[in-house]
C-alpha positions as CSV (number, residue, x, y, z in Angstrom):
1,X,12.2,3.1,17.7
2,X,11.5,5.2,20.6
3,X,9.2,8.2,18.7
4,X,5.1,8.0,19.4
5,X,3.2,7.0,16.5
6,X,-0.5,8.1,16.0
7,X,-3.3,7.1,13.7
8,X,-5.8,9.4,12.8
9,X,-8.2,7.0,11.3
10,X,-8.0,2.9,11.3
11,X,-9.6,1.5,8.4
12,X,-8.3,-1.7,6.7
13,X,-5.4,-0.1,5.2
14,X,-4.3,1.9,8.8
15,X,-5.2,-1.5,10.8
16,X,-2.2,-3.1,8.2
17,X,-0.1,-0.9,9.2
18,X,-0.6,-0.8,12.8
19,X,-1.1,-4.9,13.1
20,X,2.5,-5.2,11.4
21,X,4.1,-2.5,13.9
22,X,3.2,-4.1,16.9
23,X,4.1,-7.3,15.5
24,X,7.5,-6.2,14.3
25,X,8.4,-5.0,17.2
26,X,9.9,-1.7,16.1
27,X,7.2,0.1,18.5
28,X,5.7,-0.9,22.0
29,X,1.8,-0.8,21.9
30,X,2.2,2.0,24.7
31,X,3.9,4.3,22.3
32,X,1.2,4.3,19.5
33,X,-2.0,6.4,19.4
34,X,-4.9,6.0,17.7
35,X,-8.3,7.7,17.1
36,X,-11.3,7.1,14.7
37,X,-14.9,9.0,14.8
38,X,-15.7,5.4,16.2
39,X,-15.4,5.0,20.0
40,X,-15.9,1.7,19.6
41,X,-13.5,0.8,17.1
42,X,-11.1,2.5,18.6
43,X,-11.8,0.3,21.9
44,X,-12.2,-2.6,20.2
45,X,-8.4,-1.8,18.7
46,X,-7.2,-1.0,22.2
47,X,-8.5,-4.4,23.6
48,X,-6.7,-6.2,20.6
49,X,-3.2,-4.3,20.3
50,X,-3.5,-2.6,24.0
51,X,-2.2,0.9,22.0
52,X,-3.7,4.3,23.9
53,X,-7.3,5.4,22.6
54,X,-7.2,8.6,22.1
55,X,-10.9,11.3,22.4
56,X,-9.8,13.5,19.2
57,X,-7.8,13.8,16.5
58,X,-5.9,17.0,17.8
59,X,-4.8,14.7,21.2
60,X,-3.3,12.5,18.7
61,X,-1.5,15.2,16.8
62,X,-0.2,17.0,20.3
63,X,1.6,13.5,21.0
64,X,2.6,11.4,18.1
65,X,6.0,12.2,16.8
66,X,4.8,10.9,13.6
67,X,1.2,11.3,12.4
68,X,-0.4,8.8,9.9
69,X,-3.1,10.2,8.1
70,X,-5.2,7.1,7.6
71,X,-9.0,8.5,6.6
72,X,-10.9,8.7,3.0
73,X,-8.9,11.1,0.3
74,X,-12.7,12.8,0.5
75,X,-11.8,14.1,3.8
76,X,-8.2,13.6,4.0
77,X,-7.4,17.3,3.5
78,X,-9.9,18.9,5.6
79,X,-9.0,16.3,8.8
80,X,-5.5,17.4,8.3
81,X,-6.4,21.2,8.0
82,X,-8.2,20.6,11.6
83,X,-5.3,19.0,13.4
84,X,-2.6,21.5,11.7
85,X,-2.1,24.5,13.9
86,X,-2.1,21.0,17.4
87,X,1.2,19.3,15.4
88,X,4.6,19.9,17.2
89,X,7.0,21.5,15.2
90,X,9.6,18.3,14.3
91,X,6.0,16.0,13.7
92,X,6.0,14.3,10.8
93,X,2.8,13.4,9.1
94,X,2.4,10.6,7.0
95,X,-0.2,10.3,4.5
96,X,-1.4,7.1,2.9
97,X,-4.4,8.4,1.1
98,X,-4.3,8.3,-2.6
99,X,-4.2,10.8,-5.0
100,X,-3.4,13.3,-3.0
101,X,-0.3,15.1,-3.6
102,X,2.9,17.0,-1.9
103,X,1.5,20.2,-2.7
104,X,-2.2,20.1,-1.5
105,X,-0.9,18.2,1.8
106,X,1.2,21.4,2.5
107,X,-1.7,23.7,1.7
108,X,-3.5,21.7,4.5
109,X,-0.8,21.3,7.0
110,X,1.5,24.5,6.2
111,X,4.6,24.9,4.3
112,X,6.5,24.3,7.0
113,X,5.7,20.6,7.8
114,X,7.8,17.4,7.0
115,X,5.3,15.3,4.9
116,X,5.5,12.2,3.2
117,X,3.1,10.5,0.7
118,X,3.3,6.5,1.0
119,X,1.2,4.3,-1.3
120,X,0.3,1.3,0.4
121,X,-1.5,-1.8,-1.7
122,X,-3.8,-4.3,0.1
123,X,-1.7,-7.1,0.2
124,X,0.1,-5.4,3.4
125,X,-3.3,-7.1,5.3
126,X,-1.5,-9.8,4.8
127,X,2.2,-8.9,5.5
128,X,3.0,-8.6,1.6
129,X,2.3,-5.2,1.0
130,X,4.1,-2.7,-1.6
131,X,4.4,0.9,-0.6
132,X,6.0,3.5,-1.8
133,X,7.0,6.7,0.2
134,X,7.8,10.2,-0.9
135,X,9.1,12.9,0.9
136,X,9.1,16.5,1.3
137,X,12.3,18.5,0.9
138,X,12.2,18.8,5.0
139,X,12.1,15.6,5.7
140,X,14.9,13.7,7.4
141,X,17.1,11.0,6.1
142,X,16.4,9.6,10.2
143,X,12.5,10.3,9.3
144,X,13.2,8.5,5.9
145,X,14.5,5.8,7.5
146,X,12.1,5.3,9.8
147,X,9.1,5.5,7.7
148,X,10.5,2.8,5.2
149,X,10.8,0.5,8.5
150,X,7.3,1.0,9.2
151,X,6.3,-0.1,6.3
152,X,8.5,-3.0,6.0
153,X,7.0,-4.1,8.8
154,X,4.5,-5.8,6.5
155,X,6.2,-5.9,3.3
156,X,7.9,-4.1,1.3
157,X,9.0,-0.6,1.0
158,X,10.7,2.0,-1.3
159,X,11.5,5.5,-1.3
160,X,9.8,6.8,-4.8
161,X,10.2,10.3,-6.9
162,X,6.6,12.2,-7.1
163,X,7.0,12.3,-10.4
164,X,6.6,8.4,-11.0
165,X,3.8,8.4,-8.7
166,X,1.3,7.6,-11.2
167,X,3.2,4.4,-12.5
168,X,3.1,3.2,-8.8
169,X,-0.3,3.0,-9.0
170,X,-0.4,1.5,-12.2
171,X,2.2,-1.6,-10.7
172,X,1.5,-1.5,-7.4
173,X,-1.5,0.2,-5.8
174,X,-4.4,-0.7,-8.9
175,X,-2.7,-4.2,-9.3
176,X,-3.8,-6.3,-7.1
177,X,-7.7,-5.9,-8.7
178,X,-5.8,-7.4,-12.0
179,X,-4.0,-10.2,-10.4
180,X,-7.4,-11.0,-8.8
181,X,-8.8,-11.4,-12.3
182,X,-6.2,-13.0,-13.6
183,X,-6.2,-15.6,-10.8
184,X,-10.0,-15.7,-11.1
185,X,-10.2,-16.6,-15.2
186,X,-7.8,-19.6,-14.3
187,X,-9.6,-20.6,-12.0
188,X,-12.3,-20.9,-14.0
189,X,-10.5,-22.7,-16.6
190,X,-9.6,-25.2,-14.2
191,X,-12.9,-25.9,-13.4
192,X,-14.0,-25.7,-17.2
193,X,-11.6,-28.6,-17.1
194,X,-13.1,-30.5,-14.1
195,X,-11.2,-29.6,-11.4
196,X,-13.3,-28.3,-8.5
197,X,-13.6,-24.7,-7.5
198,X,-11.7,-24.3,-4.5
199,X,-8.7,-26.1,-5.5
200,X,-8.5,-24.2,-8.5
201,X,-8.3,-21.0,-6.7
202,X,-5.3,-22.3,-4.5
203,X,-3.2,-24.0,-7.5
204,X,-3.7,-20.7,-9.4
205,X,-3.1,-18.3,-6.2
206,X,-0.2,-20.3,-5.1
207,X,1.2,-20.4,-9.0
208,X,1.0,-16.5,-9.5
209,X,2.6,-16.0,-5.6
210,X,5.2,-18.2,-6.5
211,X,6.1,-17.1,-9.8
212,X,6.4,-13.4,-8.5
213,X,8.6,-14.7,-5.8
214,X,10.6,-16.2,-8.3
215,X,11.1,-12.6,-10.2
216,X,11.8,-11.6,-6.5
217,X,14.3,-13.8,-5.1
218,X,16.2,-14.9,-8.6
219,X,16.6,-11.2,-10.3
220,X,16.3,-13.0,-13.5
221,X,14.3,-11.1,-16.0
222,X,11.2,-12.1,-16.0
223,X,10.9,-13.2,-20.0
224,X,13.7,-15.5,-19.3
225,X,12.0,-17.4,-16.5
226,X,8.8,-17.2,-18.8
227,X,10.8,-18.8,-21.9
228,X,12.1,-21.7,-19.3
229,X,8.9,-23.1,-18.8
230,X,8.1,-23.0,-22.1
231,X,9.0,-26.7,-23.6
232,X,9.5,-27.2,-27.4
233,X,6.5,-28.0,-28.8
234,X,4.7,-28.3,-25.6
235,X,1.8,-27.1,-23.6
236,X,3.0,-24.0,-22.0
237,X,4.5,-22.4,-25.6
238,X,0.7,-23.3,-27.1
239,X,-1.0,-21.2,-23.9
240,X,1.3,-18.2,-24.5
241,X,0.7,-18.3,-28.2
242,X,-3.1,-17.7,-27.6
243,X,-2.4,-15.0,-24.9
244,X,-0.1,-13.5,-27.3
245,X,-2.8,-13.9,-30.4
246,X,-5.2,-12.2,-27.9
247,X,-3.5,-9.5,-27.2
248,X,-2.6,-10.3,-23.4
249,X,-0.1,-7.8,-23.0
250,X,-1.5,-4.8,-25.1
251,X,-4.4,-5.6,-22.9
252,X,-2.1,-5.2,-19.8
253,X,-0.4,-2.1,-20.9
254,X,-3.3,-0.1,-22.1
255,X,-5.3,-1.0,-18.5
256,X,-2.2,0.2,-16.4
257,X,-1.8,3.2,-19.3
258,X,-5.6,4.2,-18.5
259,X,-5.0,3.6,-14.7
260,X,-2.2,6.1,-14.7
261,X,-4.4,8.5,-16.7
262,X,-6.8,8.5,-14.1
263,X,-4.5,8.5,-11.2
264,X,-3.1,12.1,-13.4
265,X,-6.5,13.5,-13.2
266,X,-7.1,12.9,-9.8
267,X,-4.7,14.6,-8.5
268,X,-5.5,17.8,-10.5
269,X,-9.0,17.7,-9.3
């Protein structure tokens, strides 16, 4: 890809996204701009990835051909606002902050401007993220394109309506906390039954990352790999009973239904 990239902004989420770029390959370090209120950090990203500091956020928006948005959705608008009337006209700004929608992006940036909304989870920090991106009506099916490679620079990517926005971040952008738990209570049920703490953690971890990859790789449904571990009579039927008993996947459904609702209300605030 020959366009700049900039970063306005760095945090754990933007560092993702710029570690997997460089390491991908798709941009030279040369061609990427970053800057953060942080002098330092923005140095100490410049000695690790050798990308251009930049001194303010306008400097980033006069060069980059596409503009990640990478701060807090407390400030997000308001950064975006400042940097508006510096943009070029083709820029394309890219904004990973959530909760924030189409609509109050253009009021920021102007009507004019190709936006797009991505929803990154924090797996990408470890090159297994989920993002989804949603674009304005002026956006490209070249900017499209390009965007969705960015982000499948550490993981994956898929282009997503607005309007199902709020079930992303039931599935993909909340989940990870759940998995976390989930992983967590089997742990500890492992060690309930003797097995010491930090093997548990990595036979449950490496279960639930290789039954997803399963769901991944075979595009069986997911019921029908369930029901194949599941022996007559056996050990795996009796766990799924309980979980079943208990409610398991109410429990699921309402969490991610309640997530959403949240997600709804943010965005109108």
């Amino acid at each position: 890809m020959e366009k700049k990239i900039g970063f306005i902004g760095c945090g754990n989420m933007g560092k993702a996204i710029l570690g997997g770029l460089i390491a991908s390959g798709q941009v030279p370090a040369g061609h990427i701009w970053v800057y953060t209120p942080s002098s330092s950090n923005v140095q100490a990203l410049r000695e690790q990835y050798g990308i251009n500091a930049a001194q303010s956020a306008q400097e980033v928006a006069q060069v980059a051909d596409i503009v990640f948005g990478a701060v807090k959705p407390n400030i997000m608008l308001k950064v975006l606002g400042d940097i508006a009337s510096s943009l070029n006209k083709e820029s394309l700004v890219v904004s990973i902050a959530a909760g924030i929608t189409l609509d109050q992006l253009a009021i920021a940036l102007g009507h004019d401007r190709k936006i797009v909304r991505a929803m990154p989870n924090t797996p990408a920090m470890v090159n297994a993220g989920m993002t989804s991106v949603t674009p304005n009506v002026l956006v490209t099916p070249q900017d499209i394109t390009d965007v969705v490679n960015i982000f499948r620079s550490f993981g994956h990517a898929e282009v997503v309506d607005e309007a199902i926005i709020h079930p992303v971040v039931g599935a993909s952008g909340s989940a990870p906390a759940y998995v976390f738990m989930f992983i967590e209570a089997m742990a500890d049920a492992a060690v309930l039954g003797g097995m010491p703490r930090k093997q548990a953690y990595k036979f449950a971890a490496q279960a639930v990352m290789g039954s997803a990859k399963m769901v991944l790789e075979t595009d069986e449904h997911p019921g029908v790999l369930k029901d194949r571990v599941c022996s007559p009579g056996g050990t795996t039927i009796e766990a799924v009973r309980v979980l079943e008993e208990k409610g398991f996947r109410s429990a699921v459904i309402e969490a991610m239904e309640k997530c959403m609702e949240k997600s709804r209300a943010m965005s109108k605030s």
